[in-house]
N, C-alpha and C positions, 0 to 999 in steps of 0.2 A: 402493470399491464401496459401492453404497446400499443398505441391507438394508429391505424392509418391515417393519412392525408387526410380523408375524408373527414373522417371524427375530431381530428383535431382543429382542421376547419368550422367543423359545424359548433363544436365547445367553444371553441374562440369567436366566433361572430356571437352566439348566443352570450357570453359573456362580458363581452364589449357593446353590449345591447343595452344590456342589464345597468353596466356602470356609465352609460349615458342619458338614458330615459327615466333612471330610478327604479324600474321593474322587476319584480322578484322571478329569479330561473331558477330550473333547477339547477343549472353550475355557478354555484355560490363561490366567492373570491377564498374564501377558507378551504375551498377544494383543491386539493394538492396536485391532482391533473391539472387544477388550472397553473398553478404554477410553476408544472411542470413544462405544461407545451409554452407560457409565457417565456420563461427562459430559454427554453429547446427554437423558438422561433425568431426572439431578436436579432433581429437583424440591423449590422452595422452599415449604413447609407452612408456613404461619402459625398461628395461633391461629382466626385467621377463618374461613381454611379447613378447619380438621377441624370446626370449629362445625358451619359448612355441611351437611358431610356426614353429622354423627352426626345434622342434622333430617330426612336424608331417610330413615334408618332407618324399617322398619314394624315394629312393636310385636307381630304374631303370627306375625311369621316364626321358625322352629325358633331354637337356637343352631348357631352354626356351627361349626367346626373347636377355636378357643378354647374352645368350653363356654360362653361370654359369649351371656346373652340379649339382641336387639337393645336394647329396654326399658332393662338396666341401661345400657347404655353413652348411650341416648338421654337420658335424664332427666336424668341430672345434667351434661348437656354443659357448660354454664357452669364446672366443675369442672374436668373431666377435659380441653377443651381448651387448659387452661395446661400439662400435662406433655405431653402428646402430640407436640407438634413437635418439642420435644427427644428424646425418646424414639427418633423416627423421626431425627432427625437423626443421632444417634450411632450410629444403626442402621446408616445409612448410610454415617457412615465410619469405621464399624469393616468394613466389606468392602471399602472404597476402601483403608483402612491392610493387609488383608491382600493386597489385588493387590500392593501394594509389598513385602511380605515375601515373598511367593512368587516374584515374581520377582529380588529378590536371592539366594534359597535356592541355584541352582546355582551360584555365586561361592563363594562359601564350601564349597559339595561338594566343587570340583573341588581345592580346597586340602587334602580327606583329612581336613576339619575332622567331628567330630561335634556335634550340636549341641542344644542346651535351650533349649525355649519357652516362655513365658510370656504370656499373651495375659489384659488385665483388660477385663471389659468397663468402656465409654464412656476408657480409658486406653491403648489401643493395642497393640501387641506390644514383647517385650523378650527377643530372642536372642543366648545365650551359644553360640559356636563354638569348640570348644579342638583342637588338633591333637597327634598324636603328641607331637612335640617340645617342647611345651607352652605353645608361646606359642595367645594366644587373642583374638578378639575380639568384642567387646558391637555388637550391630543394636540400636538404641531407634529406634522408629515411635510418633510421638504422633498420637492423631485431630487435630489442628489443622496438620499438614504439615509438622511438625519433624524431622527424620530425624538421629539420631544414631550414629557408627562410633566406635570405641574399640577402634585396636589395641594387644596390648601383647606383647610378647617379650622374653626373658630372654640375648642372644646367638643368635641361632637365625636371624631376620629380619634382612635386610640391611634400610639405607632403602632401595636400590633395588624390593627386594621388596614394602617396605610399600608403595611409590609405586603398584605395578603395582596392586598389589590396589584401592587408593583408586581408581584410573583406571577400573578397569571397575567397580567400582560406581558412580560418575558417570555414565559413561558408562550403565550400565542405566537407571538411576534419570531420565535425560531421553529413554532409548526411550522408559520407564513413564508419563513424565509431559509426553510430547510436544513436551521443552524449554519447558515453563510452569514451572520454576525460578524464583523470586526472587534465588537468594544461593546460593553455593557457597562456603564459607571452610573450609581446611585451615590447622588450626595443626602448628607447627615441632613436633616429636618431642620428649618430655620424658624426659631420660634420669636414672631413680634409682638411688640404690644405686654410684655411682660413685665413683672414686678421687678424682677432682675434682668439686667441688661446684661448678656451675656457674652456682647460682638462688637470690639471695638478695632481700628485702623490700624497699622503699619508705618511706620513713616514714607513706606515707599508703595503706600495704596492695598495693600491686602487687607481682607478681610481675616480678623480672627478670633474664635469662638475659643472665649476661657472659660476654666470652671468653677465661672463663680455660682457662689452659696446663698452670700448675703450680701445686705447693703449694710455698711457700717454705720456709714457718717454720709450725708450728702447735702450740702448744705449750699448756699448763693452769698459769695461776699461782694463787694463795691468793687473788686478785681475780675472776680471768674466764678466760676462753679466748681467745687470742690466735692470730690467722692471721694469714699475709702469701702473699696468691696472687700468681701473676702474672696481668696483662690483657693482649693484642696491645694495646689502644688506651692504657690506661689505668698502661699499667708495674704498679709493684709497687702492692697498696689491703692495707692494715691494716682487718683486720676483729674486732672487740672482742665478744665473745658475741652474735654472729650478725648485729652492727650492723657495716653500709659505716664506716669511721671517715676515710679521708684516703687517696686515691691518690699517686702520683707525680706524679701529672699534671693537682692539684689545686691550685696556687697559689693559684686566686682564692677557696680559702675561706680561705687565710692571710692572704690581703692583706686580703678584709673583714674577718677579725675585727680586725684590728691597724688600722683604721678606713682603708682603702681609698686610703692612700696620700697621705692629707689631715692629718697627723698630723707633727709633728716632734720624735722620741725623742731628736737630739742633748743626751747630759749627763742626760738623763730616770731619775728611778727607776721600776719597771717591776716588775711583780708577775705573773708567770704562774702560773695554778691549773691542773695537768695538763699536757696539752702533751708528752707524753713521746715523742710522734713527733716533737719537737723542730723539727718545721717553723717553729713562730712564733718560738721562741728562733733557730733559725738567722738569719732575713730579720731580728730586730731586732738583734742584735749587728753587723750589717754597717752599721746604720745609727750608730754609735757613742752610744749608752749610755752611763750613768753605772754604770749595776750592775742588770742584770736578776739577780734572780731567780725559776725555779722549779721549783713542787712538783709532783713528780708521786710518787704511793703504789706504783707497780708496776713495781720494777724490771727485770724482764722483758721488758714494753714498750719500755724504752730499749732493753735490751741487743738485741731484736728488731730494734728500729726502726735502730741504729746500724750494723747487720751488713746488714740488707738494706731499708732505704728509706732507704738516702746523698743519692738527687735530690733529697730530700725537707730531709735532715737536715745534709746534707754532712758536717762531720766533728766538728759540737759538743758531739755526745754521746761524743766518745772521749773527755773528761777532763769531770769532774764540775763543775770550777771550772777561769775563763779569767781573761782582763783584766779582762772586764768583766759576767762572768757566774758565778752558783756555781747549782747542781742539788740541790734536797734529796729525797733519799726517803722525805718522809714523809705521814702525813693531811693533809690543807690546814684543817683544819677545827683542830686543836689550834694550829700555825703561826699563822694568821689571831688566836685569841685570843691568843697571844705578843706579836706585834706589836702587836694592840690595845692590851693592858694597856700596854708599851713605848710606845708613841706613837709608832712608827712608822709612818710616812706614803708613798703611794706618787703620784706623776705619772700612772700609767697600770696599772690591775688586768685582766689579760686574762683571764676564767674562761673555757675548754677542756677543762669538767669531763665536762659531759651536757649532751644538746639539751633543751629545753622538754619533759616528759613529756607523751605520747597524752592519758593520762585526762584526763577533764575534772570529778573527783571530789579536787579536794586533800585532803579533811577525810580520805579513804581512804587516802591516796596518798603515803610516808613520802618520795616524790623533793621530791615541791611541800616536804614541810616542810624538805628539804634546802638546795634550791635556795634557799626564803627565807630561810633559818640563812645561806648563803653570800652572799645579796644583802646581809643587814644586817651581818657580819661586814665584809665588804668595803668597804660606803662606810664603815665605822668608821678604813678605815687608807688611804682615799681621801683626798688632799688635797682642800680646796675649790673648787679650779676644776680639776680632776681628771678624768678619764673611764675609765669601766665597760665594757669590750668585753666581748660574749660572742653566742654562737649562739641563733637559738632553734629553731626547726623548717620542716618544708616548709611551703610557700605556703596548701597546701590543708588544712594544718590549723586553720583558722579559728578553731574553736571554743577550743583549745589556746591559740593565742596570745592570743587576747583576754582570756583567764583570766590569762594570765604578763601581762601588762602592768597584769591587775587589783592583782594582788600587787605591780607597781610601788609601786602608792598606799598601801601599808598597812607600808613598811619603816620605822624609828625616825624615817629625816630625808626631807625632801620631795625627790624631784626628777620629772626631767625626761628623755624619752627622745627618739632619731629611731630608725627601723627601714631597713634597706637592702635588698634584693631583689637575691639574687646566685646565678646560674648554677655550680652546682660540677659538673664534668665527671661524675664516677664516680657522683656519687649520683643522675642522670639526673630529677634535679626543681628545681626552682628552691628555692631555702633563706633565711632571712629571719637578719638579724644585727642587732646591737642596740644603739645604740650610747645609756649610762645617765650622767647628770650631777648631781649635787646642784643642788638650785637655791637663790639666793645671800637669805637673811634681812635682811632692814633692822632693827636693834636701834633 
């Protein structure tokens, strides 16, 4: 129906009444008139425009309602036309952002919700609903068309229930806005506080939700925190103070580090640093070795990893020493100067200690000064045509690894690296592995 001037005046003052004083009109913001003549009426003010208008002011007409004499506001237009459009803009949709909050207000009643407002100007509204039972949730209305919900409950809400609720506020929110919607996104429910912890980091800051089941093993050693969840996809993932460390179903970080199957161990001496999920020592003793050893500090780890990641470990960790393998429990760092000072020498050094540290601050950073203790320690019992496996971090830490490769250059003896790019299932990023060689001196 087409409303004259008239009526759409008289709608619109009565309306703008209503979402100033709080009073109930008959033209309610969920009235579709109203958001029709709201949209049919906005009006785009520029700068030029109020210009315009403040020159047509006469200079001995009373003050008006404001108390503003016509004079002040005409003289200094040059001025006062830079804030002005803004002023009226915000003005604007601070009563556009409360037609949207008024018409979600019955949604939330009918749930028995009571609720707290917060209304800033040119910043929009911010309503808390909390109900008996005590679950509750956050309306955020920003003047620029952002509309945010936030439910949360404690046991109380089913998903079905949240679903319902999300659905008709959708659903109002394209009466409200005549389906002129850009984007509707509903994320997955975030459950805290729970028996299983289902959400852990990225190396490069994302949040990610596995599907784990159980808790296997979780236990506190003199090192760290040691977990073994289960995943439906992922089987059993060793988790090391809050770090993803190795699923079951994680082969291809084993095979890269152990250099991607390019490599021939046969009669090989072999040095593992860590490793106590015993994945690498398992896949190289099948390849027949001369005598791996290694070190790993936490025995707890083994005895974790032996008991419940067997895909992983199979059965190498039930005896500490094999045919062609022995297992030390100790720091790698005092071992490492052992062997230096001995002059013992290794075919292949796998470090499976730590990935490349985040920071990009080494002078701060006691890992960087670790990690280059163990680079130069290492080529020291590295034979010369020998090679350096180890991890460094996700793809996307750029700035990280370009730093770990600086430190390449600055070890006792020169070498030389290649870097591999390798998909490991659980850690759901692509991981970057290292593969370090002394380079050869002409006397």
């Amino acid at each position: 129906m087409l409303l004259d001037e008239r009526e759409n005046a008289e709608l619109l003052s009565t309306y703008l009444a209503s979402v100033f004083t709080q009073k109930e009109s008959s033209a309610q913001p969920g009235d579709n008139r109203i958001n029709d003549v709201m949209r049919e009426l906005h009006p785009k003010v520029g700068k030029e425009v109020v210009r315009e208008h403040l020159a047509t002011l006469n200079n001995f007409k009373s003050p008006g309602p404001d108390e503003l004499h016509p004079r002040v506001l005409k003289e200094p237009a040059d001025v006062t036309s830079e804030p002005l459009p803004t002023i009226f803009e915000n003005s604007w949709r601070t009563a556009d952002c409360s037609a949207v909050f008024k018409g979600l207000q019955p949604i939330f009643q009918e749930q028995g919700m009571t609720e707290t407002i917060h209304n800033w100007e040119d910043h929009g509204y911010l309503a808390t609903y909390i109900s008996k039972n005590g679950s509750f949730a956050n309306l955020r209305i920003y003047p620029h068309g952002l509309v945010l919900v936030d439910v949360q409950s404690c046991n109380n809400l089913s998903g079905g229930d949240v679903e319902q609720l999300l659905n008709k506020i959708e659903k109002r929110m394209k009466e409200l806005c005549h389906r002129n919607i850009k984007r509707v996104k509903r994320l997955p429910a975030i459950v805290r506080g729970d028996a299983i912890d289902k959400y852990w980091p990225t190396a490069d800051g994302r949040l990610v939700e596995y599907d784990i089941d159980e808790v296997v093993y979780d236990e506190e050693s003199a090192y760290q925190n040691i977990k073994i969840l289960h995943s439906k996809q992922f089987g059993n993932i060793l988790i090391l103070s809050g770090d993803v460390n190795l699923a079951e179903s994680d082969l291809a970080y084993t095979q890269a580090i152990m250099g991607s199957g390019k490599e021939d161990y046969t009669d090989k001496e072999v040095l593992i640093l860590g490793g106590g999920d015993g994945g690498i020592l398992y896949e190289i003793v099948k390849l027949k070795p001369k005598m791996v050893t290694m070190v790993e500090i936490d025995q707890m780890v083994i005895d974790g990893c032996r008991k419940y990641m067997r895909k992983t470990c199979g059965d190498v960790l039930d005896n500490l020493k094999g045919e062609c393998y022995q297992v030390l429990i100790e720091d790698c760092i005092p071992v490492l100067k052992r062997y230096a000072k001995e002059e013992r020498m290794f075919d292949y050094v796998i470090n499976d200690l730590t990935a490349v540290p985040i920071s990009t601050s080494p002078e701060e950073d006691s890992t960087w000064e670790f990690l280059r203790m163990i680079l130069d320690l290492s080529m020291k019992v590295l034979k010369p045509d020998g090679k350096y496996f180890t991890q460094g971090n996700c793809v996307n830490l750029t700035e990280a690894l370009t730093l770990y490769e600086e430190q390449l250059g600055r070890l006792y003896c020169p070498v030389a690296f290649s870097k591999e790019v390798v998909c490991v299932p659980s850690y759901m990023e692509l991981w970057v592995f290292y593969t370090i060689w002394k380079k050869r001196t002409d006397v």
